[in-house]
C-alpha positions in Angstrom: 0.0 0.0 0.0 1.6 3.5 -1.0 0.9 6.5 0.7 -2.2 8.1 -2.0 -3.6 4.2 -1.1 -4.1 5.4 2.7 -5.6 8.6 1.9 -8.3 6.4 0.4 -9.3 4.7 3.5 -12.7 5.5 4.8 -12.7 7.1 7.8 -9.1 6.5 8.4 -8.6 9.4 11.2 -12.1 8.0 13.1 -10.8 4.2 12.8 -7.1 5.2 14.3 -8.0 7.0 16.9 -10.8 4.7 18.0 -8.6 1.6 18.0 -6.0 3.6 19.4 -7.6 4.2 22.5 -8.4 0.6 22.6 -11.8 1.1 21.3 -12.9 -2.6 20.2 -15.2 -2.3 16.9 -18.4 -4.3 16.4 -21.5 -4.3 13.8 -22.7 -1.4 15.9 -20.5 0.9 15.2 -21.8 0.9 11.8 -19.3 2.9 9.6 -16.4 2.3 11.2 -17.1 -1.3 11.6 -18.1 -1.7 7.6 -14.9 0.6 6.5 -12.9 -2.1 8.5 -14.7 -5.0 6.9 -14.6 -4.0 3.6 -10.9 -3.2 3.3 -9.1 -5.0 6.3 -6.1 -5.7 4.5 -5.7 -2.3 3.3 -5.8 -1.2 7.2 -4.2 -3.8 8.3 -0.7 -2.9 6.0 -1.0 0.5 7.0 -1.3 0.3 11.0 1.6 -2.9 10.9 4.0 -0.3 9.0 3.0 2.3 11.7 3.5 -0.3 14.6 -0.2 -1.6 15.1 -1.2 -5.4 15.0 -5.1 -4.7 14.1 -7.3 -7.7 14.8 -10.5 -9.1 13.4 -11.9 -11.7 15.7 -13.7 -14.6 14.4 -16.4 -12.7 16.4 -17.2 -9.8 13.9 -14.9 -7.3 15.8 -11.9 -5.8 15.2 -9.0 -4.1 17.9 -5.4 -3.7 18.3 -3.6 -6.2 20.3 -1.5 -5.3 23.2 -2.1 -1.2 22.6 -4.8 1.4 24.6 -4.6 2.6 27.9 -6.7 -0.2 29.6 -3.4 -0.5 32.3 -4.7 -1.4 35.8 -8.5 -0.8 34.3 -8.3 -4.4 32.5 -7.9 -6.4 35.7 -10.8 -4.4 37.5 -13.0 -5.4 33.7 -11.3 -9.4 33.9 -12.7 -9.6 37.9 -15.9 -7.5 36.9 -16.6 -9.7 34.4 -15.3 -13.2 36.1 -17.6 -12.2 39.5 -20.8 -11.7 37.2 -20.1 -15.4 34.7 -19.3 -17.3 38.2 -22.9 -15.5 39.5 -25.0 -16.5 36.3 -23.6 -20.0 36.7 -24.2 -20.1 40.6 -28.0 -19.2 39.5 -28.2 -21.9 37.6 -28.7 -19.6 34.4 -27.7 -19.9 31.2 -24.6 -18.4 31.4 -24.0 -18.0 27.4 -27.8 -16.5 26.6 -27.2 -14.4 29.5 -24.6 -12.5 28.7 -25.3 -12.0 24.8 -28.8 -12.4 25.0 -29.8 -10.1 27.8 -30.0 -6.7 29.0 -28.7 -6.5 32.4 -30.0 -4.0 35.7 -27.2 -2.4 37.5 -28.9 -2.8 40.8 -29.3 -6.6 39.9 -25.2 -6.8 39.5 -23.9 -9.4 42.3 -20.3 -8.1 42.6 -21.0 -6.5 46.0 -23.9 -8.9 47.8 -21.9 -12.2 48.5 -18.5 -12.0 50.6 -16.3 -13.6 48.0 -17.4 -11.3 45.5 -17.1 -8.6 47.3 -13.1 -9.7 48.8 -12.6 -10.4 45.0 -13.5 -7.0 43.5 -11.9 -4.9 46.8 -8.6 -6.8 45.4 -8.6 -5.0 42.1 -10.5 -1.2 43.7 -13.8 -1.9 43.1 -14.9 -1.3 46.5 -18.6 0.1 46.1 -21.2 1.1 44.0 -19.4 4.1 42.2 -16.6 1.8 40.9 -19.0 -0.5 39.3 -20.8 2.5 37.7 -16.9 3.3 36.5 -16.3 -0.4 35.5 -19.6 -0.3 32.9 -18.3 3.2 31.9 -14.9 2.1 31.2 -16.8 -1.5 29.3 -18.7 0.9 27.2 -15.3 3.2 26.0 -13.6 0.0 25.1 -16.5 -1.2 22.8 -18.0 -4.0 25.5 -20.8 -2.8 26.6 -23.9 -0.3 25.9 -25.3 1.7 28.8 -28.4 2.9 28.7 -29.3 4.6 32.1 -29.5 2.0 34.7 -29.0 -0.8 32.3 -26.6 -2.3 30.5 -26.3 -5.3 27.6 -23.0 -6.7 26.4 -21.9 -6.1 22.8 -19.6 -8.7 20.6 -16.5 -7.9 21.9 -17.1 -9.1 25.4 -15.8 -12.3 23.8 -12.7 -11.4 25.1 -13.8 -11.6 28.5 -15.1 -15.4 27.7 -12.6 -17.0 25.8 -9.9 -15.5 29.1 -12.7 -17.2 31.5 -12.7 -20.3 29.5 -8.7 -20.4 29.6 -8.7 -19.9 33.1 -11.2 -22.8 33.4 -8.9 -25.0 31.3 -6.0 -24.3 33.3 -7.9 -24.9 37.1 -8.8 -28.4 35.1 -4.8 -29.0 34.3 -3.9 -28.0 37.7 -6.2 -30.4 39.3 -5.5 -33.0 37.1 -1.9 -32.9 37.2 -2.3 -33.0 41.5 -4.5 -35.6 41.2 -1.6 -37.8 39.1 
């Protein structure tokens, strides 16, 4: 790709900056989204020879790996997210349809009722209410989430979030087997 090539990009300022702020792009971000679809490998060459690994997930969403300024923030999103999964599943829900199937009632979260929970998320700062209204805010920046007032649904990109819970499954199952050997 030459330089004129780049300048052909659709909405090449929007989808750098987005991404570079760790933005994760799904279907509903519409333009963006499409402009990545449609010529991925074109954006893809561009942001490698600038120093950017641009993703598309199997999932229908695109991000940079290992850029944004998600520092400390990502552990407080991991245990936000691991303390809601391990609640679903608790329930007895549906753990899969609940997250991408559902909207969810920030009064209903259960990161602050039980004890472990609660231990869990004082670990990473989340000590109250306020930082799980920061939490959402931060999911939302970083293309996870959509708030809407005092509810929230997960988008595509929350994937993430799974497939790190489901390695973290897998490697409690190793563990035990290999003590159990």
């Amino acid at each position: 790709m030459n330089a004129s090539d780049a300048t052909d990009l659709p909405h090449l300022a929007e989808v750098f900056d987005l991404l570079r702020k760790g933005r994760h792009v799904c279907e509903e971000d519409h333009r963006i989204y499409f402009a990545l679809r449609q010529r991925f490998e074109d954006f893809r060459h561009l942001f490698d020879a600038l120093g950017f690994e641009l993703v598309r997930h199997e999932r229908k969403f695109f991000y940079f790996r290992g850029t944004g300024e998600l520092g400390t923030g990502a552990s407080q999103m991991v245990v936000f997210f691991l303390v809601l999964i391990e609640a679903l599943g608790d329930d007895g829900r549906d753990v899969h349809a609940a997250i991408f199937d559902e909207e969810h009632r920030v009064a209903d979260l259960p990161h602050l009722r039980q004890e472990r929970h609660r231990r869990l998320c004082a670990e990473v700062g989340i000590h109250g209410e306020d930082e799980l209204d920061t939490q959402l805010q931060r999911m939302e920046r970083y293309g996870f989430a959509e708030v809407n007032g005092d509810s929230f649904r997960f988008r595509a990109p929350v994937w993430r979030f799974v497939e790190l819970c489901y390695e973290a499954a897998d490697a409690l199952d190793e563990a035990s087997d290999q003590e159990g050997a």
